[in-house]
C-alpha positions as CSV (number, residue, x, y, z in Angstrom):
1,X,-12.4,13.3,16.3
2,X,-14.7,14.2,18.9
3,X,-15.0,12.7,22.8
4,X,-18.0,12.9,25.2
5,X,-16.6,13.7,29.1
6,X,-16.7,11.0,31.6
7,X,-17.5,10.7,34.7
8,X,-13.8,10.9,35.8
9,X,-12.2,14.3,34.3
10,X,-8.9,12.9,33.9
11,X,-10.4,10.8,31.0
12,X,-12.0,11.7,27.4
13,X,-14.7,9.6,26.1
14,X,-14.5,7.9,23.0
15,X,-18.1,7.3,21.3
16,X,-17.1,5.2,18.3
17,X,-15.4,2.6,16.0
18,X,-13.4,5.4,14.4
19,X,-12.9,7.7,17.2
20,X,-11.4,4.5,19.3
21,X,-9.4,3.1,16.3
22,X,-8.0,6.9,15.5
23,X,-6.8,7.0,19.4
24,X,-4.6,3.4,19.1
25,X,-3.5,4.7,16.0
26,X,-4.8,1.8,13.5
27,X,-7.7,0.9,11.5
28,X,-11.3,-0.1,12.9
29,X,-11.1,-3.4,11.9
30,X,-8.1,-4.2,13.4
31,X,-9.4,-2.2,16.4
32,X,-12.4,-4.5,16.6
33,X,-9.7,-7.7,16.4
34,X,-7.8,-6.4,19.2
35,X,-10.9,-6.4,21.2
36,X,-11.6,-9.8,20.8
37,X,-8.0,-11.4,20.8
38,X,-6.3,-8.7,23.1
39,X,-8.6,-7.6,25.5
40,X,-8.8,-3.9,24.4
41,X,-11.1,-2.2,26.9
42,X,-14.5,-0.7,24.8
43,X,-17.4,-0.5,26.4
44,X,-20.7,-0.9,25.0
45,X,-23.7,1.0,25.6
46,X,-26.7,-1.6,27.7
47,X,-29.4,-2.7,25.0
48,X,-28.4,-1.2,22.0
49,X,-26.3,-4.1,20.5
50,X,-23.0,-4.2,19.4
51,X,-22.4,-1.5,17.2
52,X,-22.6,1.1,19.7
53,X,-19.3,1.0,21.6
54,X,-17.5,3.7,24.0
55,X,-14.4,3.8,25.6
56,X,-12.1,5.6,28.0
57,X,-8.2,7.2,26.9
58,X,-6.7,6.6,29.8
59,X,-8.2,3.1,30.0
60,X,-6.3,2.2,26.5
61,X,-3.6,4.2,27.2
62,X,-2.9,1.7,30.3
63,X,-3.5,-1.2,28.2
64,X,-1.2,0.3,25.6
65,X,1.7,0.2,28.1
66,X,1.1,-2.7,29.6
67,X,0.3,-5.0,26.6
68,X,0.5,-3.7,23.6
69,X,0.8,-6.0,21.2
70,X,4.5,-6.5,18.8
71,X,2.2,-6.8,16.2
72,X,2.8,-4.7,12.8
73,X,0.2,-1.7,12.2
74,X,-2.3,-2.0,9.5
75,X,-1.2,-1.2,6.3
76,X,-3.8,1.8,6.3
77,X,-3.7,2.8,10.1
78,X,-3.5,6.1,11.5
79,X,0.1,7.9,11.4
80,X,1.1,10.8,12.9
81,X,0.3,13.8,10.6
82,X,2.6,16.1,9.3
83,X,2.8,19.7,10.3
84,X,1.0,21.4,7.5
85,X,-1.8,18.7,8.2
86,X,-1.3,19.3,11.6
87,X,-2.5,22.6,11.2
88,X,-5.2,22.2,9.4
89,X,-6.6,19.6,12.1
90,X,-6.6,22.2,14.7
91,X,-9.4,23.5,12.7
92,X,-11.4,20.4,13.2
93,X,-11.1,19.2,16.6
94,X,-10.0,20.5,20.2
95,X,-6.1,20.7,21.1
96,X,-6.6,18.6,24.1
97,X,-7.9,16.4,21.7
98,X,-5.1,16.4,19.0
99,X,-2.6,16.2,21.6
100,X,-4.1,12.8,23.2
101,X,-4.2,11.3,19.3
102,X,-0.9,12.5,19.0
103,X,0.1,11.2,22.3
104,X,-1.1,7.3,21.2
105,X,0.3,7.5,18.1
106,X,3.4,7.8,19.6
107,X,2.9,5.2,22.0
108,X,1.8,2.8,19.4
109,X,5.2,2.8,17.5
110,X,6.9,3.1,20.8
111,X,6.0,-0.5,21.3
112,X,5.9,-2.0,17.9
113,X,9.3,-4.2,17.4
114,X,9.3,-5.7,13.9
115,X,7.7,-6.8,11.0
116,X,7.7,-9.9,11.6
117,X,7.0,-9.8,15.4
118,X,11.5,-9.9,15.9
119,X,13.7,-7.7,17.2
120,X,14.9,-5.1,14.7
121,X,17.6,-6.8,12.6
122,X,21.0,-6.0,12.4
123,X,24.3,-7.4,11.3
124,X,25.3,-10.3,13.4
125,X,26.8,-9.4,16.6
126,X,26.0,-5.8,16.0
127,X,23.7,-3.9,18.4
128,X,22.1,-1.4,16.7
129,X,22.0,2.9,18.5
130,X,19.1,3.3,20.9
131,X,18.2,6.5,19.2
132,X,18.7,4.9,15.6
133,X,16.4,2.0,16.9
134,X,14.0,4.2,17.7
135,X,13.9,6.1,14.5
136,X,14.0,2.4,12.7
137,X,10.7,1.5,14.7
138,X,9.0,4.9,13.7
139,X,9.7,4.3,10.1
140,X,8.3,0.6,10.4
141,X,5.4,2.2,11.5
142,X,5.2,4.7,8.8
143,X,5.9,3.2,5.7
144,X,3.3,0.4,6.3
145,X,0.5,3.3,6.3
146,X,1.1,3.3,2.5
147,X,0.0,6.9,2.6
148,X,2.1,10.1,0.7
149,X,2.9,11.2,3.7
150,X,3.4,8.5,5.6
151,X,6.4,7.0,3.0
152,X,7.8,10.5,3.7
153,X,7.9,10.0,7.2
154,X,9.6,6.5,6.9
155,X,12.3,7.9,4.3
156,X,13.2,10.5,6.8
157,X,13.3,8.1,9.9
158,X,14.8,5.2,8.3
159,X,17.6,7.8,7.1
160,X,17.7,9.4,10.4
161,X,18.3,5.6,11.8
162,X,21.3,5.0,9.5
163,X,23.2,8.2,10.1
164,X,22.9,7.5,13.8
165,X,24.4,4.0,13.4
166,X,25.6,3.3,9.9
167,X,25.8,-0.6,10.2
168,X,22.2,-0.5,10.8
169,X,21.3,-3.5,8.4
170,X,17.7,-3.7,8.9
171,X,17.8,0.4,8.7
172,X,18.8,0.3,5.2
173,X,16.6,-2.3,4.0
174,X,13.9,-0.2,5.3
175,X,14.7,2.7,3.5
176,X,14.6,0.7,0.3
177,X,10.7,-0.9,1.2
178,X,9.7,2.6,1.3
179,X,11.3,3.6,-1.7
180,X,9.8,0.6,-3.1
181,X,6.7,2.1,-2.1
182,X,7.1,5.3,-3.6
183,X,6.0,4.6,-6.9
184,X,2.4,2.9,-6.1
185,X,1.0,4.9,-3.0
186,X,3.1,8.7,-3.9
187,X,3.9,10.5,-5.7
188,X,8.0,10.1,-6.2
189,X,8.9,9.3,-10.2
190,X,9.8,5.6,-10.6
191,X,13.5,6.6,-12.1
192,X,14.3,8.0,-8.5
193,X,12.7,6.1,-6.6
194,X,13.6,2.7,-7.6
195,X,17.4,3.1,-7.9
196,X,17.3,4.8,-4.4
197,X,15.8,1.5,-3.4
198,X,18.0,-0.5,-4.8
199,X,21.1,1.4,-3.5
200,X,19.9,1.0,-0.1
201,X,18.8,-2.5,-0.5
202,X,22.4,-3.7,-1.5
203,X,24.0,-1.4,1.4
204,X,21.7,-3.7,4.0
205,X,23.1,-7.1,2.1
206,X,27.0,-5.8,2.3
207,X,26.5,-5.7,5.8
208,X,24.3,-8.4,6.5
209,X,23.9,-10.9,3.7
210,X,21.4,-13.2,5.8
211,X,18.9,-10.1,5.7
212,X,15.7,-11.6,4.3
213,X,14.0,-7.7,3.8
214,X,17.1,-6.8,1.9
215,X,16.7,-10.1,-0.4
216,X,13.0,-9.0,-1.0
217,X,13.5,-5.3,-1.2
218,X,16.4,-6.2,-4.3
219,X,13.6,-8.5,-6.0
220,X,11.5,-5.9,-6.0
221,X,13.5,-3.6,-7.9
222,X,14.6,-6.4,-10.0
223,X,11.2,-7.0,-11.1
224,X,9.8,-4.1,-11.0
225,X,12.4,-1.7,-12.2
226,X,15.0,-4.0,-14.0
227,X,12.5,-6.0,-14.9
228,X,15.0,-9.2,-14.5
229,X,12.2,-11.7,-14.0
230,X,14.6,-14.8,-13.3
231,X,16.5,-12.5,-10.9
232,X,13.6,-11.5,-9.1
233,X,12.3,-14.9,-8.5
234,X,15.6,-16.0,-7.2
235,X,15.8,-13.3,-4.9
236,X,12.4,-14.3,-3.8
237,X,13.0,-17.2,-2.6
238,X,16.2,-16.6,-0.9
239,X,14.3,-14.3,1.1
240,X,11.8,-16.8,1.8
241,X,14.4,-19.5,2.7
242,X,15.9,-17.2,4.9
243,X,13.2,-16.2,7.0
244,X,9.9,-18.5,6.1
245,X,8.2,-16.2,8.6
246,X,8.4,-13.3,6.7
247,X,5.0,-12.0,6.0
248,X,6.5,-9.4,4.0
249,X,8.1,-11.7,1.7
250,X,5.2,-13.9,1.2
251,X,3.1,-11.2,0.0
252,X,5.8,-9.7,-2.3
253,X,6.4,-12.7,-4.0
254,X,2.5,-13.5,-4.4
255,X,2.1,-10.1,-6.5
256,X,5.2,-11.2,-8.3
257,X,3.6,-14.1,-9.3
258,X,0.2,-12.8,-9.8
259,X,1.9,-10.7,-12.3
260,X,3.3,-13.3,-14.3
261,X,0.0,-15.2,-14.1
262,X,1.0,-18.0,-11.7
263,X,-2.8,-17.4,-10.2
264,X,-2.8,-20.4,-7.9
265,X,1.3,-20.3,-6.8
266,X,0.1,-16.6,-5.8
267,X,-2.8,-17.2,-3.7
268,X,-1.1,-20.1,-1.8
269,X,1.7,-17.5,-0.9
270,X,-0.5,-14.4,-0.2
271,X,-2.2,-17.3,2.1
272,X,1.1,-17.4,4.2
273,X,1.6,-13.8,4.4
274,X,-2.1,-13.1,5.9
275,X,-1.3,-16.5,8.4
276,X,1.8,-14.8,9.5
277,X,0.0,-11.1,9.3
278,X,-3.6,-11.0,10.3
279,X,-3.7,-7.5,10.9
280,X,-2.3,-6.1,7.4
281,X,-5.0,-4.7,4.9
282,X,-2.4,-4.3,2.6
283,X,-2.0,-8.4,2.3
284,X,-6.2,-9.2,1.8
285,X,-6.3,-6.2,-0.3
286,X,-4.1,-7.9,-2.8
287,X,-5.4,-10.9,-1.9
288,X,-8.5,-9.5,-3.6
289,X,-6.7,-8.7,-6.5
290,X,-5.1,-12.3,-7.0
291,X,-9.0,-13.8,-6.7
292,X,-10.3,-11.6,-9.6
293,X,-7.0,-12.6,-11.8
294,X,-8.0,-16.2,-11.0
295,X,-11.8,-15.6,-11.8
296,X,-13.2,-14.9,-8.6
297,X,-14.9,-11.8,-8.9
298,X,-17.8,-12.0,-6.5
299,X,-15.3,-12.9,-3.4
300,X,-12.7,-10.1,-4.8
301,X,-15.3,-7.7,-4.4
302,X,-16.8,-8.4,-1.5
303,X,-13.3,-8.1,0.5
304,X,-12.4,-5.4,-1.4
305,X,-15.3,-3.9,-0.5
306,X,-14.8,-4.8,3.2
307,X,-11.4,-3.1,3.3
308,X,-12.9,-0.4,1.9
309,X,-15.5,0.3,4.7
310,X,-12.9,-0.3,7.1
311,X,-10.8,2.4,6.0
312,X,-11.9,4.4,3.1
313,X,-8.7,6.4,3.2
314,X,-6.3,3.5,2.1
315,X,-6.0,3.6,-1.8
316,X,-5.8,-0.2,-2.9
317,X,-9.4,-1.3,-2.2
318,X,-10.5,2.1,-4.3
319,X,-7.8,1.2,-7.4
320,X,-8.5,-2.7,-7.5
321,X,-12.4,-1.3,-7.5
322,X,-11.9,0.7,-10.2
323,X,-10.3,-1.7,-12.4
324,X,-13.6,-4.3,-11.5
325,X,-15.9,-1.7,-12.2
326,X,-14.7,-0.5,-15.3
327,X,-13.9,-4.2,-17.2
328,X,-17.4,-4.8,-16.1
329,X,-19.0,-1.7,-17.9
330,X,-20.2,-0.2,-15.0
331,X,-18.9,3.3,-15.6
332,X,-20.7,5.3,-12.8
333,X,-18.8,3.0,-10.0
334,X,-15.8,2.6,-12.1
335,X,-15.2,6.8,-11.6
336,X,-16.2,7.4,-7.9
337,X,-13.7,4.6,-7.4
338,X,-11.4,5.9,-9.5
339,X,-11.5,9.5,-7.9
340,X,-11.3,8.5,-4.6
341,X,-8.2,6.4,-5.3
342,X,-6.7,9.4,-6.4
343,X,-7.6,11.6,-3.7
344,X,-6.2,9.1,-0.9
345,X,-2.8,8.5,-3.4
346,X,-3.1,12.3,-3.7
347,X,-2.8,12.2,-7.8
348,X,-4.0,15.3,-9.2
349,X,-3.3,13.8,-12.9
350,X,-5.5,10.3,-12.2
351,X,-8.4,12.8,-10.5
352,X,-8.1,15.0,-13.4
353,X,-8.6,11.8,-16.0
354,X,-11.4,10.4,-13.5
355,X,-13.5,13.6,-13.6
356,X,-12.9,14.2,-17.6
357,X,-14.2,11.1,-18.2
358,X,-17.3,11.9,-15.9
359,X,-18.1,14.7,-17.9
360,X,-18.0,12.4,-20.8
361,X,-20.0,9.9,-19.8
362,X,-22.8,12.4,-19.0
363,X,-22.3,13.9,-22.2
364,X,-22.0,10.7,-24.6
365,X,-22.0,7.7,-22.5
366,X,-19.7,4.8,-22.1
367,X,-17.6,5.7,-25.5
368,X,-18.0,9.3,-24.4
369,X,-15.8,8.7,-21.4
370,X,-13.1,6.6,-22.7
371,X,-12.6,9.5,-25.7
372,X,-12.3,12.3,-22.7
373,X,-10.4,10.5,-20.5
374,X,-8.3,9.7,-24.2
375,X,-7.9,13.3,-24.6
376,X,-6.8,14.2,-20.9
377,X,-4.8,10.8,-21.0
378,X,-2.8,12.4,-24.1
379,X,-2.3,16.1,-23.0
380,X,-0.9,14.3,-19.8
381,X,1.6,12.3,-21.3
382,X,2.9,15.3,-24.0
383,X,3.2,17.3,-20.1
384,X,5.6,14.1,-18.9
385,X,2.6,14.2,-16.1
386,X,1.2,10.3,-17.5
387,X,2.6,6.7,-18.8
388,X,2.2,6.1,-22.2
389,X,0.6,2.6,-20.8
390,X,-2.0,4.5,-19.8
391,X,-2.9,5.7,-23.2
392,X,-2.6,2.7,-24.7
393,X,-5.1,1.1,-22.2
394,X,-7.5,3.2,-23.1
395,X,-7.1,3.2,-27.1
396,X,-7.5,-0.8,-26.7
397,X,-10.7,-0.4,-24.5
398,X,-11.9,2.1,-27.5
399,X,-11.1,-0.9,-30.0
400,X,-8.2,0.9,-31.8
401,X,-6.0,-1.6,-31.9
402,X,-2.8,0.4,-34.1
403,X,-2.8,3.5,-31.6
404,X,-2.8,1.0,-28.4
405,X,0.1,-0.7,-30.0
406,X,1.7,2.3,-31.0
407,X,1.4,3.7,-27.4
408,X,2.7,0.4,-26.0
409,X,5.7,0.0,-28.6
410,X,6.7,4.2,-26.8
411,X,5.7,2.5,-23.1
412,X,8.8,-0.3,-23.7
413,X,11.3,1.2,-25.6
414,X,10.6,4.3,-22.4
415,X,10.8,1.3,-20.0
416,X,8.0,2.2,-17.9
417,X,7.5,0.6,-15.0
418,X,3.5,0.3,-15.5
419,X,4.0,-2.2,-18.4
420,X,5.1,-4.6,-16.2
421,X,1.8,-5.2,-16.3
422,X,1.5,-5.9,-20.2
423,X,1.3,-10.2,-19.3
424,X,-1.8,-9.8,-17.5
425,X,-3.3,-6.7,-18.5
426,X,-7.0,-6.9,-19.0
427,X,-7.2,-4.4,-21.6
428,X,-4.9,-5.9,-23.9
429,X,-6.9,-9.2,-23.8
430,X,-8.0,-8.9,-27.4
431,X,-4.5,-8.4,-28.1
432,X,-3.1,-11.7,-27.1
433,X,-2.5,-13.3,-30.1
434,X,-1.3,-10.2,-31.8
435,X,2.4,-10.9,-33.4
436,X,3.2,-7.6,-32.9
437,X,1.7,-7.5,-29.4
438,X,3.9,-10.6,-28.2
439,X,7.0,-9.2,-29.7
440,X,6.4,-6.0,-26.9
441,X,6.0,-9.0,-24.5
442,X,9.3,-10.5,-24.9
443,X,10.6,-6.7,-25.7
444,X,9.3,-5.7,-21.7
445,X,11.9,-8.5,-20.4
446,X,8.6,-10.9,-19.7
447,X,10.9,-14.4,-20.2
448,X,9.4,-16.5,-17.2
449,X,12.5,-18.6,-14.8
């Protein structure tokens, strides 16, 4: 990030979108919201329209203080970096510079108080450490960046928050969303990851049964680890009946039922979470997803591809891309998206695949690709580096129906957490009425409540 002087020294100059949303420690489009519903003070440059915006640090560091909203980051905002990448941004812009980002960051989760625009939650009657509260509100912050390093912060600070104050409810069941996290946006295996999540997710409900996060942090797992379906759902919606206004829930629940193909039941929920949590990317991002499941590719696209302009370093809008590019044939898209969904996950295997199969392509086309991406796919999986899911997606996209069942029959009896997706899976479509197929179906725990 860069910053022009201004007239007064004891301000920097920010000349941009990015360079404004960087410094308040979010997104630009949720920087552009808070200028219109919270006054944030930009500027903009006389005749030269909209677009070109300026504003002054200590101008937003004032309105930070004063009125900062309680509002929950964006799921892709700006998080404090880590000190290795710390480093290696002091090649790229000034000290003063990094310090003042630093410095808003900071300030930003200094103010933030709760998902769901509440006080942090705690057993009733308890009130929680100061310094635990503090390290709960930095890992709120964190693990909603769904970045590597982000979740990494959030483990650390949500732990740091229960050894401070071990009856720290709302502590706990934080540590388990991030765990929760793990699997989808880093780089943690799903075996340690999800039991981790669990463990803390029952800890929060011992001490506070009323504890709608620790409801749907324990449906997660059910469904995504245990794969107890009916479980899940009813975990669900006691989190939901416990606190409706639980963006967080909402949105869980709508990719639980996406999942199991309840198309319309999803969108009407993921509709409540974005009412209840405008400034999440992470909610329209999957939002997108549930419209292409339901057949509506045109909108799915054009939001996805609204998120993505927003913040091309948050992973989803790049994956769900990928997957629309690729069912539609259109290979060339399919692996930029691809690629850069790996570099913002930071999946050297999935970047590895991605840029096999662009060698392919170049070398023999469409078939071309799927065969080297095959080849990579395999070599992966024999290293314990890639799902056997995986493979078998891409033997049924090369029409070989015995090896995709093959690799899927290895993907259940392994219990893989990616064939969760084996209901719904558009690469097994041809497979549908398949009696061997269905018998994996009912085999992967899929028995709908």
């Amino acid at each position: 990030m860069t910053g022009g002087q201004s007239a007064n020294p004891g301000e920097r100059r920010l000349t941009s979108w990015k360079e404004i949303a960087a410094f308040v420690g979010r997104d630009e489009r949720t920087a552009k919201r808070w200028e219109e519903s919270r006054g944030l003070p930009v500027r903009r440059v006389p005749g030269k329209g909209r677009a070109s915006v300026f504003a002054y640090t200590d101008e937003i560091e004032a309105w930070l203080k004063g009125t900062a909203p309680a509002a929950p980051p964006a799921a892709q905002g700006i998080a404090p970096q880590t000190q290795d990448r710390h480093r290696r941004a002091q090649h790229l812009m000034p000290r003063a510079v990094a310090a003042i980002v630093a410095l808003a960051v900071v300030i930003a989760a200094a103010v933030y108080v709760g998902v769901n625009r509440t006080p942090p939650r705690v057993a009733p009657g308890h009130v929680p450490d100061t310094v635990a509260a503090g390290f709960y509100r930095a890992g709120l912050h964190d693990w909603q960046t769904r970045t590597p390093s982000g979740l990494a912060r959030a483990i650390v600070n949500f732990n740091a928050a229960v050894a401070h104050d071990p009856r720290y409810a709302a502590a706990y069941a934080g540590l388990a969303d991030a765990y929760n996290l793990e699997g989808e946006f880093a780089a943690m295996p799903a075996d340690h990851a999800y039991p981790l999540a669990a463990r803390a997710a029952a800890q929060a409900i011992a001490i506070d049964p009323s504890l709608a996060e620790a409801h749907a942090a324990l449906a997660f797992v059910d469904f995504y680890w245990v794969r107890d379906v009916k479980g899940a759902d009813g975990e669900f919606r006691r989190a939901i009946a416990l606190a409706p206004g639980n963006a967080v829930a909402h949105h869980w629940y709508a990719t639980y039922l996406m999942t199991a193909g309840a198309y319309r039941a999803a969108l009407s929920e993921i509709d409540k979470a974005e009412r209840l949590d405008a400034e999440s990317s992470a909610i329209p991002a999957d939002k997108a997803l549930i419209l292409y499941y339901a057949g509506n590719r045109a909108e799915a696209v054009k939001l996805l591809t609204q998120l993505e302009d927003d913040s091309p370093g948050f992973a989803s809008p790049h994956q769900y891309l990928a997957m629309i590019w690729f069912l539609g044939g259109e290979d060339a898209d399919y692996l930029r998206e691809a690629m850069l969904g790996a570099r913002a996950r930071r999946d050297g295997v999935e970047m590895a695949v991605a840029q096999a199969g662009a060698r392919g392509l170049a070398q023999a086309g469409h078939a071309g690709m799927l065969r080297a991406m095959l080849d990579a796919q395999r070599r992966f999986y024999v290293q314990g580096k890639l799902a056997a899911y995986r493979v078998a997606e891409t033997c049924a996209e090369l029409g070989d129906v015995g090896s995709a069942l093959q690799w899927l029959t290895t993907s259940v009896a392994l219990h893989e957490p990616d064939e969760i997706g084996i209901r719904t899976g558009p690469a097994f479509a041809a497979l549908r009425h398949n009696a061997r197929f269905q018998s994996l179906e009912r085999q992967s725990g899929w028995t709908l409540p």
